[in-house]
BASE-632093 format. One record per residue (C-alpha): x, y, z; residue in three letters. Coordinates in pm, 1 decimal, m for minus. Layout:
<atoms>
ATOM         u         v         w  type
ATOM         X         Y         Z   ALA
...
</atoms>
This chain:
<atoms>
ATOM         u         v         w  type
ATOM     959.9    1104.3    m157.4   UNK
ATOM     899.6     963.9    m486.8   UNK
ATOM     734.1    1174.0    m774.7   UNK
ATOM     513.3    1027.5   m1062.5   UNK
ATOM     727.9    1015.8   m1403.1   UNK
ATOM    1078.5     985.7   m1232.9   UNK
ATOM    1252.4     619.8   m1176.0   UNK
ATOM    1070.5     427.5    m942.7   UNK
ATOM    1255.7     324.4    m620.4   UNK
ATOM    1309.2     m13.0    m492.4   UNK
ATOM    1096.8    m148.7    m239.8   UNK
ATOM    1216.5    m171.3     108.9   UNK
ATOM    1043.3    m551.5     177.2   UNK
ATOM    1142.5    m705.3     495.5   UNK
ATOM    1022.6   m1020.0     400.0   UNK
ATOM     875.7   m1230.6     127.3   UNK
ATOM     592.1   m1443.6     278.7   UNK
ATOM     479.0   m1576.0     m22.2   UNK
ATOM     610.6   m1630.7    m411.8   UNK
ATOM     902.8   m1498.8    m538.2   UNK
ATOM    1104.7   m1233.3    m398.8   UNK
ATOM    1218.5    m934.2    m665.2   UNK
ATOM    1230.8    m538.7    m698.6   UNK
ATOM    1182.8    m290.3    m911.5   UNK
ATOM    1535.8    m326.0   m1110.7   UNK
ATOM    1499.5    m722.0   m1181.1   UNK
ATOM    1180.4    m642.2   m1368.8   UNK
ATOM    1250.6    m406.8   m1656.7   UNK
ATOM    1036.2    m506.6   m1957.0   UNK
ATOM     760.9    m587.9   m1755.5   UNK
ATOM     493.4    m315.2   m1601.0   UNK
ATOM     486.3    m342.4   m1239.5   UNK
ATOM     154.5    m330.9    m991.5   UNK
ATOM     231.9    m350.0    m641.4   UNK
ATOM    m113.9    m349.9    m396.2   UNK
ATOM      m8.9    m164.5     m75.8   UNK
ATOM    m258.9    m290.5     183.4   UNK
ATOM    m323.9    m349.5     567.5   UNK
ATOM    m399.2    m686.6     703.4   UNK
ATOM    m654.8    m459.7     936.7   UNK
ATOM    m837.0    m312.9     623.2   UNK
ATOM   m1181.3    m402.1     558.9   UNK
ATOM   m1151.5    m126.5     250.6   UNK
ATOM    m798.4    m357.1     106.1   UNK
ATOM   m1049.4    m636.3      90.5   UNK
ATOM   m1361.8    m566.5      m5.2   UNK
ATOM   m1256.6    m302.9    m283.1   UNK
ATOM    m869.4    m316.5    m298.3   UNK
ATOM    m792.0    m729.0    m383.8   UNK
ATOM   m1124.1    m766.0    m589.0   UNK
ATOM   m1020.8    m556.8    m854.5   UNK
ATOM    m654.8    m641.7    m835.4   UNK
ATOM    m732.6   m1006.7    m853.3   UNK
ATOM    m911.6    m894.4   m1163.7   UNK
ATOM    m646.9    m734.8   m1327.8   UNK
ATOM    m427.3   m1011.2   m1266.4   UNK
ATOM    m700.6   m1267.1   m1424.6   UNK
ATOM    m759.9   m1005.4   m1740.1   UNK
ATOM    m357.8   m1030.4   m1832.3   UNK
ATOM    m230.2   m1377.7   m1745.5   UNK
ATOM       3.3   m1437.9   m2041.1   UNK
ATOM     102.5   m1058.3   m2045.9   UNK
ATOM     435.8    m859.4   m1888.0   UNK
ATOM     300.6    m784.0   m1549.0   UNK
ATOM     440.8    m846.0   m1266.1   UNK
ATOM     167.1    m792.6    m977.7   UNK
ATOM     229.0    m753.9    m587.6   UNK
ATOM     107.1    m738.1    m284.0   UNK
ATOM     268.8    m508.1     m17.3   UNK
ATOM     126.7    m523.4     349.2   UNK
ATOM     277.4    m219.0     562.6   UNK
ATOM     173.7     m74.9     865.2   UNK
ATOM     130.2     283.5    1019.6   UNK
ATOM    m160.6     204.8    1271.6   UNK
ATOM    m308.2     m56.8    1469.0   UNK
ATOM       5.4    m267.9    1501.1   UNK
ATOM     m95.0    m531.5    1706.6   UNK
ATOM    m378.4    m611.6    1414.6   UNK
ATOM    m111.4    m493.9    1151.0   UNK
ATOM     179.3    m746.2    1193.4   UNK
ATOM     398.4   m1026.0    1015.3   UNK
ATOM     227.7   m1313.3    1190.1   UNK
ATOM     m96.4   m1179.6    1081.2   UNK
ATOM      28.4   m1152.9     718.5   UNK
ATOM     172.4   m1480.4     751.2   UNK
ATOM    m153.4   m1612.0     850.6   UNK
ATOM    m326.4   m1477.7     566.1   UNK
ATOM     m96.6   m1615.5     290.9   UNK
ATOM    m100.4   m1974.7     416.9   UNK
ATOM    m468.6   m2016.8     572.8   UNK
ATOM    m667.2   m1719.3     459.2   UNK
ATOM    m735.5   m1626.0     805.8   UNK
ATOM    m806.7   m1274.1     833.0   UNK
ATOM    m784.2   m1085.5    1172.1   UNK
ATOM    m927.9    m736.9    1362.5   UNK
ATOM   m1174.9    m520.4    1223.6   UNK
ATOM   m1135.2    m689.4     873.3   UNK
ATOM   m1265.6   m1002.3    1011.3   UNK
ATOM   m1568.5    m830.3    1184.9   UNK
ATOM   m1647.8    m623.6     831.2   UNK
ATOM   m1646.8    m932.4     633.0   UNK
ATOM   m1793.8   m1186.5     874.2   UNK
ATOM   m2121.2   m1135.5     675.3   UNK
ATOM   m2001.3   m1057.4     315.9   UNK
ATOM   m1963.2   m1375.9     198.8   UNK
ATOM   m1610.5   m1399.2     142.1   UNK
ATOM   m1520.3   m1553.4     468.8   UNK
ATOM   m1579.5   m1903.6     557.3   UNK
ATOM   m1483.9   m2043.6     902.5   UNK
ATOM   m1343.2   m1714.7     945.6   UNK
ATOM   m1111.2   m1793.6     595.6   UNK
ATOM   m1072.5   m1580.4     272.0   UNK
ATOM   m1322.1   m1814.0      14.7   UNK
ATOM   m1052.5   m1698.7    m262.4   UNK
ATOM    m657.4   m1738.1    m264.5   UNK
ATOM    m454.5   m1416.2    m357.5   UNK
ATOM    m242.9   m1615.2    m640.3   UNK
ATOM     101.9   m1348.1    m676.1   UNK
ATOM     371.1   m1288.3    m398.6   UNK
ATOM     339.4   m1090.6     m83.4   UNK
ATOM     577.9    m906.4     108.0   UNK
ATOM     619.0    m722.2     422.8   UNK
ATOM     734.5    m357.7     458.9   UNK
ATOM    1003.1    m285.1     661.3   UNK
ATOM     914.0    m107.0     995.6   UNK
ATOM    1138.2     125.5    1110.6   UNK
ATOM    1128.0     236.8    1476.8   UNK
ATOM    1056.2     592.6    1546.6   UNK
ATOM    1277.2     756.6    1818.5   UNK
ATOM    1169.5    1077.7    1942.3   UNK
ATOM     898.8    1305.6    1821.7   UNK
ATOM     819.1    1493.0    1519.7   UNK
ATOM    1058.7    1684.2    1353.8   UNK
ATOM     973.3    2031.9    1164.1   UNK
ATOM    1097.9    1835.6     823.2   UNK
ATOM     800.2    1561.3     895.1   UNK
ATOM     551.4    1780.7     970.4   UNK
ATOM     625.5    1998.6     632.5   UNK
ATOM     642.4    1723.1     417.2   UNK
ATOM     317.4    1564.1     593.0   UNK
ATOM     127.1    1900.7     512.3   UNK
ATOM     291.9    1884.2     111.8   UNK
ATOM     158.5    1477.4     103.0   UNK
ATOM    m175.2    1544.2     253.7   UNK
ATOM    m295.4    1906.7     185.8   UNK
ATOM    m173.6    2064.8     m94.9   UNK
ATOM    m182.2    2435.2    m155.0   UNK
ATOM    m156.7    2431.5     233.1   UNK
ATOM      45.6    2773.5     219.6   UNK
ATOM    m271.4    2904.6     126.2   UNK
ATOM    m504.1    2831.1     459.5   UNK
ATOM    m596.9    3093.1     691.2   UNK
ATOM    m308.1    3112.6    1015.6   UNK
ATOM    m489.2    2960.4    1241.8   UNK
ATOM    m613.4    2680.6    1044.7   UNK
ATOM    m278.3    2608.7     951.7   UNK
ATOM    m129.5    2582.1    1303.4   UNK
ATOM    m454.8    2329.0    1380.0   UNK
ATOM    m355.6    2129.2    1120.5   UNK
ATOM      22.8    2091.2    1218.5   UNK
ATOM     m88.4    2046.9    1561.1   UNK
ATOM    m263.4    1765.7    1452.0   UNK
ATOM     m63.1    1634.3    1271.2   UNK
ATOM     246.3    1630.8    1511.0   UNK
ATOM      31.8    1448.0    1802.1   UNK
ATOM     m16.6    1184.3    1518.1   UNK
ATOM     331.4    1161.7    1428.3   UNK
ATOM     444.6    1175.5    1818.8   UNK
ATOM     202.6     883.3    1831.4   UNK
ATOM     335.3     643.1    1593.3   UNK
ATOM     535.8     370.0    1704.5   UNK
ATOM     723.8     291.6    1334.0   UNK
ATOM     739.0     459.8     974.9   UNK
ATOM     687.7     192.3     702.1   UNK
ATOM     983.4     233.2     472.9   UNK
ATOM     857.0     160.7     137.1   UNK
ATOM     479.4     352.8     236.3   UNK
ATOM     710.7     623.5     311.4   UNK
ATOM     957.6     610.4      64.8   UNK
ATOM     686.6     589.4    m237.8   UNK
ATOM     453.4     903.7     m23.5   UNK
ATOM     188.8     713.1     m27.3   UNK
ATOM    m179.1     839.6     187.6   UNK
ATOM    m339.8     531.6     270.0   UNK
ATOM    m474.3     175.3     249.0   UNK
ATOM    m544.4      52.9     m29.2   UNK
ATOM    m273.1     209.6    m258.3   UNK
ATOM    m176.1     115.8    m579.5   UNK
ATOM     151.3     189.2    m704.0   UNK
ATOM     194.1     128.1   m1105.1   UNK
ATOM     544.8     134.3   m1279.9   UNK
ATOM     616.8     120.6   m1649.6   UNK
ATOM     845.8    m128.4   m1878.0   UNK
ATOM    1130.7     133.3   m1860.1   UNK
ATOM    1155.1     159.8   m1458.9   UNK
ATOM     926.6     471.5   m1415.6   UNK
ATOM     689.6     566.2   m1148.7   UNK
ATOM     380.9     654.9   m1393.6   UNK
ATOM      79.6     625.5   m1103.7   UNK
ATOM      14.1     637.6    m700.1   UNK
ATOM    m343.6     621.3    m664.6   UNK
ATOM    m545.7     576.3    m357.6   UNK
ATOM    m887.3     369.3    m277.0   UNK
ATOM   m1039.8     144.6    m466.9   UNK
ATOM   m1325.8     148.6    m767.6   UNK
ATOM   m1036.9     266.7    m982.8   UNK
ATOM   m1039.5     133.7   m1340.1   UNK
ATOM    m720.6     m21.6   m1291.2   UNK
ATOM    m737.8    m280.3   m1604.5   UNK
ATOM    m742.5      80.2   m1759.1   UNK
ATOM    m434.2     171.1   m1640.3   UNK
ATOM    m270.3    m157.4   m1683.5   UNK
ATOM    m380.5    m189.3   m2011.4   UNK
ATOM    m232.5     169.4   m2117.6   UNK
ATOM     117.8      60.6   m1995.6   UNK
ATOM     139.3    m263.2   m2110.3   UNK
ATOM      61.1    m131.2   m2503.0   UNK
ATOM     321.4     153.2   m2426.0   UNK
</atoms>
């Protein structure tokens, strides 16, 4: 699992639907924001590509390279390729994000009423064979609940409980959601001019121009 403030690694994209396909080592020199989203977000769209579409309007002109990651670790039959695909050519949006936004004001005909203008690329899904292994569960708990070593016994086994059923559950791991440790949609991975990992952060309402901003006058 990656760690904030050591090289940042590659992205494991299955497939560029839209722009130009790169990675983290073709980019040195620039700072890097990758948007890790689900197409079956409401959250990705009403908080997550607002303010990243921001961003991206604020420093036009500037070294930043921005991106847009969909992965998937629910809902896959929302959560897919084609449904990506469908987004970055038409705007259609699908599943519970249609239903959220169908009165927001950003749909119409069932379409996005703004265009997301840098490349998008699709995680690579990895299928999952078996159940959950001791090493999964551990580094689950370490992702999710730190200072877990400190809960009562009892709590502790509730958790892991839980937490195997939902790894038993899963069909696929998403290799680059995995890779980077990330705890949800929307994430927002942010790398520095040299290569480094410098912020994972999670939700939306952020501040992100401030982050941006900090890296690019680094």
């Amino acid at each position: 699992m990656s760690q904030v403030n050591q090289p940042a690694p590659q992205l494991d994209v299955a497939e560029w639907v839209q722009g130009e396909a790169s990675n983290i080592d073709r980019e040195r020199g620039n700072v890097i924001l990758v948007m890790v989203f689900q197409v079956n977000c409401p959250g990705c769209f009403v908080g997550g590509f607002p303010e990243v579409l921001a961003v991206h309007q604020k420093f036009q002109g500037q070294p930043l390279k921005i991106w847009g990651l969909a992965t998937a670790f629910e809902d896959y039959r929302f959560n897919s390729l084609e449904n990506l695909k469908k987004l970055a050519h038409t705007g259609e949006v699908v599943g519970e994000t249609l239903a959220y936004l169908q009165n927001s004001g950003m749909l119409q005909n069932g379409r996005l009423t703004f265009s997301i203008p840098f490349p998008l690329a699709w995680d690579r899904l990895v299928k999952r064979e078996g159940g959950a292994t001791p090493e999964e569960i551990e580094a689950f708990l370490a992702r999710d609940f730190p200072g877990y070593e400190n809960m009562p016994g009892h709590t502790l086994n509730a958790v892991k409980t839980q937490i195997k059923q939902y790894l038993q559950s899963k069909k696929y791991d998403a290799s680059t959601f995995d890779r980077y440790g990330l705890r949800g949609t929307p994430s927002t991975i942010l790398i520095d001019k040299q290569g480094i990992l410098r912020h994972k952060l999670f939700g939306s309402g952020l501040k992100l121009d401030g982050y941006v901003e900090q890296l690019l006058n680094e």
